[in-house]
N, C-alpha and C positions, 0 to 999 in steps of 0.2 A: 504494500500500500504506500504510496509515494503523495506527498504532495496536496494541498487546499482543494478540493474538489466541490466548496460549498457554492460559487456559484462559475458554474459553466459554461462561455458562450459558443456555439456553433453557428458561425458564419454562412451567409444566402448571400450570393452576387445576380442573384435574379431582381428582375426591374420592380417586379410584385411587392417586395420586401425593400430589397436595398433601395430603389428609386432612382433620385440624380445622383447620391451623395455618393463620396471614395470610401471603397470600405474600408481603405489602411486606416483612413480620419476616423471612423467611427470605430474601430475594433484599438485604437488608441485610446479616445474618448469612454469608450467602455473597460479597456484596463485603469483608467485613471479615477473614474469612478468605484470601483472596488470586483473587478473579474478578474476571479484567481486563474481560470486555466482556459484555453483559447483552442478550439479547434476546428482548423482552417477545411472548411468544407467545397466544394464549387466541380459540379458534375460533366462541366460542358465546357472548360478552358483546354486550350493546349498547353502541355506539358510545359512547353517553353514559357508559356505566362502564369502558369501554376507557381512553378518554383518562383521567377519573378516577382510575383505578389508576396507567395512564401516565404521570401528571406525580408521583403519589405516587414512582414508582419512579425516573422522572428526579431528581427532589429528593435519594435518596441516589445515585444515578450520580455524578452533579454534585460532591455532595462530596468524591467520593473519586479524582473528575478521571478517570472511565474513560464509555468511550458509553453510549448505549441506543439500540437497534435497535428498530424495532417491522416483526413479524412480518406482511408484506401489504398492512398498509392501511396509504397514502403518507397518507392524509387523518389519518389520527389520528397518525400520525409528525407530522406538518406543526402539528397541535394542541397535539400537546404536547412540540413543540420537540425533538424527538429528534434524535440525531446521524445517521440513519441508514434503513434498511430491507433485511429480507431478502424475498426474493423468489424461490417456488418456479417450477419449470415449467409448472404450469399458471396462475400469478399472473401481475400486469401484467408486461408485456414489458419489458428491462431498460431501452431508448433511452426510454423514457415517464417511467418509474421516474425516471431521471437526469432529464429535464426538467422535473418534478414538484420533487424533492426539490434540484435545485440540484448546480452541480459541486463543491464541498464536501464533500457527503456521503459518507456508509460506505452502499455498498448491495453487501448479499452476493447470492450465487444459488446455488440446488440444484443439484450437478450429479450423475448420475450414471453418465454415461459419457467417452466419450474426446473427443465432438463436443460433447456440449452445454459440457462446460469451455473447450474450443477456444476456441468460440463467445462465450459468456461472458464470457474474458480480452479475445477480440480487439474485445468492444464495452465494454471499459472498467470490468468489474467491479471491485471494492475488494478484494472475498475471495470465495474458492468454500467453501461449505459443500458437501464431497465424502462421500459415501453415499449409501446405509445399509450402515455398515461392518457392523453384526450385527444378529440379529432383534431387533426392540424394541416394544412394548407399546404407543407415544406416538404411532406414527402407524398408522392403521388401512390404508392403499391405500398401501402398500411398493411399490415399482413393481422392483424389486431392490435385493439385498444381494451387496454386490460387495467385502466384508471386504478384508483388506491388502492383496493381487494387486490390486485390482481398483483400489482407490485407487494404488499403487504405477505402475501402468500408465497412470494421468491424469495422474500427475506426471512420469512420464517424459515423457511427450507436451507438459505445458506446458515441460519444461527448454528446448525447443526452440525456443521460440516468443520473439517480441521482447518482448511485452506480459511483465511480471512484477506475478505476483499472489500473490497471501498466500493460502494454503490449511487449512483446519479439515477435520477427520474428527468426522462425526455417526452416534450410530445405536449403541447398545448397550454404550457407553462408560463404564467403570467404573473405580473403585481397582483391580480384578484382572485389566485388560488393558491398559490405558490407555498404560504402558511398551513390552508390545509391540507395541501399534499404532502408536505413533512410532516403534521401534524397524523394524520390519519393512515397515511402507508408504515407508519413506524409499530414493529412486530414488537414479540414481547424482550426480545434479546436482542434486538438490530434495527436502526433506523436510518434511512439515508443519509448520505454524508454532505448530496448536495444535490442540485436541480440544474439542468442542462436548458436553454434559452436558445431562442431564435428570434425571431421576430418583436417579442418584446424589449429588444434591445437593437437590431441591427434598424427593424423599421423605426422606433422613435424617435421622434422631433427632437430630443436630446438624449443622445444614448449613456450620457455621463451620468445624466441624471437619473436617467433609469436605472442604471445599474447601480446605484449608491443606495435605492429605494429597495430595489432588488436584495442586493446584499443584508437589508438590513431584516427585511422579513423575512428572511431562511433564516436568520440567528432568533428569530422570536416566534413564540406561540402563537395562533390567533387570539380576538380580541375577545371569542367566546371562551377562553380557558380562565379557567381560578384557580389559581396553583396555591398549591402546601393549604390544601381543605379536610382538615378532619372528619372523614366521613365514617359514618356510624353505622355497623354493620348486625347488630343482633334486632331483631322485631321491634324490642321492649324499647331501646334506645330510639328507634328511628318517630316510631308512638310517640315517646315524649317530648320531642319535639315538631310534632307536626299543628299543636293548638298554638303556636306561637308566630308558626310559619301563614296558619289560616288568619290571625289576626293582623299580623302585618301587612298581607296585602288587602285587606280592607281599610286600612291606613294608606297606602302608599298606593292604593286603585291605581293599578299599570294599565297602560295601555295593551288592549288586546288587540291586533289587526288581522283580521279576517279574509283570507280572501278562500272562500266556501260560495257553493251552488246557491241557488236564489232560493231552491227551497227549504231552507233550514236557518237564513240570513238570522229572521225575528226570534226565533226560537233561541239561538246562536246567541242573540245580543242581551233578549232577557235573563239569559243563563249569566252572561258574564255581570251584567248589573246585578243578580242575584246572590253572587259571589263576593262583589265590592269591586271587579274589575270596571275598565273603561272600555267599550267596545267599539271598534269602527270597524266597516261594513268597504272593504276600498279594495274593488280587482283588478283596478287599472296600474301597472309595474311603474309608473313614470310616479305615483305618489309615495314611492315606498319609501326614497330614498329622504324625504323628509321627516316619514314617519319611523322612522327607524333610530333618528336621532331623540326620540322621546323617549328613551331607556323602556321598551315596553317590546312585547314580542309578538310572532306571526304564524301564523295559521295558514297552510298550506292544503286546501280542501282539493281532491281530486274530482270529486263528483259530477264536474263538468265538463269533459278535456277536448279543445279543441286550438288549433294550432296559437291561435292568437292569445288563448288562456295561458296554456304553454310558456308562452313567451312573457307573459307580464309573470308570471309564476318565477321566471327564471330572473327576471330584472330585478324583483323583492328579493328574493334568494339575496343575491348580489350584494343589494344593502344592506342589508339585516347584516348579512357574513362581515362584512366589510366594518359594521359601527358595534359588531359584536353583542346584538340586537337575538335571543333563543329563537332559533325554528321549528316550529311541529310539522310534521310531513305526514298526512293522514291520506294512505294511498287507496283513496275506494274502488271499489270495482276492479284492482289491479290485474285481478287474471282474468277479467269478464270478455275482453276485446284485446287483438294482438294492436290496436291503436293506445289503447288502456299500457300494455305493456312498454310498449317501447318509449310511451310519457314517461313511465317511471322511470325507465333506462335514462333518459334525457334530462328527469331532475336530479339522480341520484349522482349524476356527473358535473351535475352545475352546481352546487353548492355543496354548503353539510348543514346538514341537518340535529338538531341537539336532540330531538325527541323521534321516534317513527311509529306514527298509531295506528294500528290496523287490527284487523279479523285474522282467524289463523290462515285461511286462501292467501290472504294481500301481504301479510305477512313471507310466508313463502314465496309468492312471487317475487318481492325485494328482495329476498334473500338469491333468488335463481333457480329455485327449483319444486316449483309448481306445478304438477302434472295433473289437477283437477279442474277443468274447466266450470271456472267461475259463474253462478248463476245473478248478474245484477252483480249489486252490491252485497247478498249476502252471502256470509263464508259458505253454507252450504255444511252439508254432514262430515265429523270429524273423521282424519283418518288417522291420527297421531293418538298417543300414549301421551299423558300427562309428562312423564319424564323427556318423550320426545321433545312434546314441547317448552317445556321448558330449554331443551339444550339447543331450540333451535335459537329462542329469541336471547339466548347467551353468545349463540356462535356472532348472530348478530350484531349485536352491542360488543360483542370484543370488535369485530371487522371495522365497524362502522365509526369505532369510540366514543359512541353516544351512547344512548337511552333508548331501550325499544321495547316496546307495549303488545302483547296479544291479547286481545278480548276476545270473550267469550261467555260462560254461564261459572269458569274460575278465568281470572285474569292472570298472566305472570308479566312478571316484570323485572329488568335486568340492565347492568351496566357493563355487563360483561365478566364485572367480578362478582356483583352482588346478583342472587336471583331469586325472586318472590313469588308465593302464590296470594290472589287475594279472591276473597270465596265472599268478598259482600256484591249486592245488587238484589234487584229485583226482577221477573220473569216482563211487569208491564213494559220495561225500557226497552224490551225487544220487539214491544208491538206496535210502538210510536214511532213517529218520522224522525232521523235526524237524531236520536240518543250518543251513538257515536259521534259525530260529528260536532256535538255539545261539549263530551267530555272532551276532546281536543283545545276546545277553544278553555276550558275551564284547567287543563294541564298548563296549556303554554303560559294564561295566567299565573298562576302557582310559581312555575321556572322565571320568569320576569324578574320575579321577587325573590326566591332563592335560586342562584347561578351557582354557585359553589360547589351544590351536590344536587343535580336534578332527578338525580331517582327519589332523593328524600324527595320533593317537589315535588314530582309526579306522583307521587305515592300517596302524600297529600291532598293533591286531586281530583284523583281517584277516589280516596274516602270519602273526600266530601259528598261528593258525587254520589255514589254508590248509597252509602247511608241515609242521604235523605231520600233516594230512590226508596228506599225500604220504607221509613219513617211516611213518606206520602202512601206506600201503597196498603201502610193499617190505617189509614184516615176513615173514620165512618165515610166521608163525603166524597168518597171516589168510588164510583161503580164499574169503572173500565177506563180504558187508554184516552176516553175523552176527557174524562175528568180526572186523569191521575197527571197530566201535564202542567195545570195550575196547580194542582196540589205540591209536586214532585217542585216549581218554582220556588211557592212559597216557604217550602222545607229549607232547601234550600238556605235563603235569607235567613230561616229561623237559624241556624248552624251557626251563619254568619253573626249575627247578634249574639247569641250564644259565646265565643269565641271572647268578641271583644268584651264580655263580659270573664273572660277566665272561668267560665262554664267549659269544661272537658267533658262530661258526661256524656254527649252525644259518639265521643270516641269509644265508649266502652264494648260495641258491639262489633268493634273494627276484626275480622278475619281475615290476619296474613300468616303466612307459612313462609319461613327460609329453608330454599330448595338447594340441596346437596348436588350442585350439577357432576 
């Protein structure tokens, strides 16, 4: 392992990216800004202006004591003194490559599965360049994009191995994810060493600038982490402080932002007023990024998917992630339509998500391996074992390093480390419109207020939720699903006053279970 690998640039002399500008000026301007390692890319020069360029580009490497790599060809590496070579899957083989280029050298390789990395480390690679983390414009024959999981999954696999190697994420990498792809592809023993760039460096208006911004968010968390958070791992613990968690945010009424189907809006908004939350109703993407600055969070309803939804879906993403603002991702209907599916494929790539709320179907489908075709939005008859499910919404929550919810007639709930069963609710919430869709917006509320630990937060939620679910459906004055909806509101509320009064009582009937994944 040789050398700063934390932020990588790979060089485009095509008009698309590069433009008018000289790339020696900008691949300067981007060492001088803070790019530790430089690899000289350009598919379609002659040899004679390869190297030319090459040693122009070596010339500033050199002073600023960081490599240059040249992309392929060991021969023009070899010409113009380069520190290095990358070398894809279909390029010269790696044992050639090293006896070409000398045991000295940095020589990276493409990888983008679990075998060709293996393979790779165990024949003495330098660095794996892992991807194509997301779709990208720079290379025409993608052979897959295998975004965080997929990277996360190569690096579990090399923790294991003797060889230790330095790993980069390539493929679609920007200032507006670049945090959470460090953040999220990082396994449990291995985490990338650095991110590989194109375009967001070679195309911008100042590539100094960009890569000074670049550099600084590979060395930091996103703005949704809260580090060194004691979190509370036994039932009895997480209990006692959840009447405190309910009270504050009826004090601190966050903003909830909604962007949910038209049929559930009002149902949606009384829930969160019922709660002490602040609710807006807003599915246009262009107002998110104002709303996101109100320290309050966002609700991401599936229920409606159509390309233009889509898109404001992914522009709120964006800001939320960006001002470090909680996401709930409540994917309805996920396995119901292969248009249904491939939405989910397109949010689960655009942003992160802190929470993901679903049925066990929708569940499965985010996870990737759904094979029950979804009827609607309801999950549909179980085919999983309690312990399945539980480990599946763990494998989850570890991949995703969020928080992830299955509903159902027992809920679990998990962070990956933590995993819960919770056996409160009522039979009427399955017979009303929009009950999931409710708890969603009455989670992300909860998480608003607590960031720290949002399992405890969701967990929170949840109760509330669930409990006065119960509590309305012994009301004399509910005879069925039409009258257990006002009832099931004003429970609710009642919970809430209750609360701010240090009234606990209402918690006494809470049934969780800590599951032994």
């Amino acid at each position: 392992m040789k050398g700063d690998y934390s932020l990588y640039l790979v060089t485009d002399s095509t008009e698309a990216i590069l433009g008018a500008k000289d790339l020696v000026d900008v691949v300067r301007e981007a060492v001088e800004g803070g790019v530790t390692i430089v690899q000289y890319r350009d598919k379609t020069s002659e040899t004679a202006d390869l190297i030319r360029t090459g040693k122009q580009l070596h010339k500033i490497t050199k002073e600023h004591r960081i490599p240059l790599l040249i992309n392929d060809r060991v021969d023009v590496a070899l010409a113009v003194g380069a520190e290095g070579v990358h070398i894809g899957q279909d390029d010269m083989d790696l044992e050639t490559a090293q006896k070409l280029m000398g045991k000295d050298s940095i020589i990276g390789v493409t990888c983008s599965t679990i075998n060709e990395a293996r393979k790779a480390a165990s024949g003495g690679a330098t660095y794996l360049g892992i991807g194509t983390m997301f779709a990208t414009p720079t290379k025409e024959n993608t052979k897959s994009i295998i975004g965080t999981a997929g990277t996360k999954a190569i690096l579990n696999s090399l923790s294991a191995m003797d060889e230790k190697v330095a790993t980069i994420a390539i493929g679609g990498i920007n200032a507006a994810n670049v945090q959470r792809v460090m953040f999220q592809s990082k396994a449990t023993f291995k985490g990338l060493d650095g991110v590989a760039v194109v375009s967001a460096i070679i195309a911008a208006k100042d590539p100094k600038r960009a890569a000074t911004e670049l550099r600084q968010l590979v060395g930091t968390p996103p703005p949704s982490v809260v580090k060194n958070v004691r979190k509370s791992k036994t039932v009895h613990e997480l209990l006692e402080k959840i009447p405190n968690i309910v009270r504050q945010l009826g004090r601190v009424t966050p903003l909830c932002h909604n962007m949910t189907n038209l049929v559930v809006q009002n149902f949606a908004a009384n829930v969160a007023l019922s709660i002490g939350a602040s609710p807006i109703m807003a599915n246009y993407g262009g107002e998110a990024e104002d709303l996101a600055k109100l320290a309050g969070a966002l609700v991401i309803n599936m229920g409606t998917v159509t390309p233009e939804g889509i898109s404001n879906y992914l522009q709120a993403l964006r800001a939320y992630n960006s001002h470090g603002g909680p996401v709930l991702f409540d994917p309805v209907g996920a396995g119901a339509t292969q248009i249904r599916r491939d939405a989910v494929k397109a949010l689960m790539s655009g942003g992160y998500f802190d929470v993901i709320k679903g049925n066990e179907n929708e569940i499965k489908t985010v996870w990737g391996e759904s094979k029950t075709q979804q009827k609607g939005v309801d999950s549909g008859k179980s085919e999983s074992s309690s312990a399945e499910k539980a480990r599946l919404v763990t494998k989850l929550a570890a991949r995703e390093r969020n928080v992830t919810l299955m509903t159902g007639a027992v809920d679990y709930l998990s962070d990956g480390e933590r995993t819960y069963e919770i056996h409160n609710g009522d039979p009427y919430l399955g017979k009303i419109t929009g009950s999931g869709c409710t708890l969603g917006t009455t989670i992300a509320s909860f998480v608003a207020v607590e960031k720290g630990d949002k399992l405890l937060a969701a967990l929170a939620g949840i109760l509330m939720f669930e409990i006065a679910a119960e509590h309305a459906a012994r009301r004399q004055d509910v005879n069925g699903p039409g009258t257990f909806v006002p009832a099931f509101i004003d429970e609710l509320s009642v919970i809430a006053g209750k609360a701010e009064k240090g009234d606990t009582t209402w918690l006494s009937t809470a049934k969780v279970e800590e599951v032994d994944v």
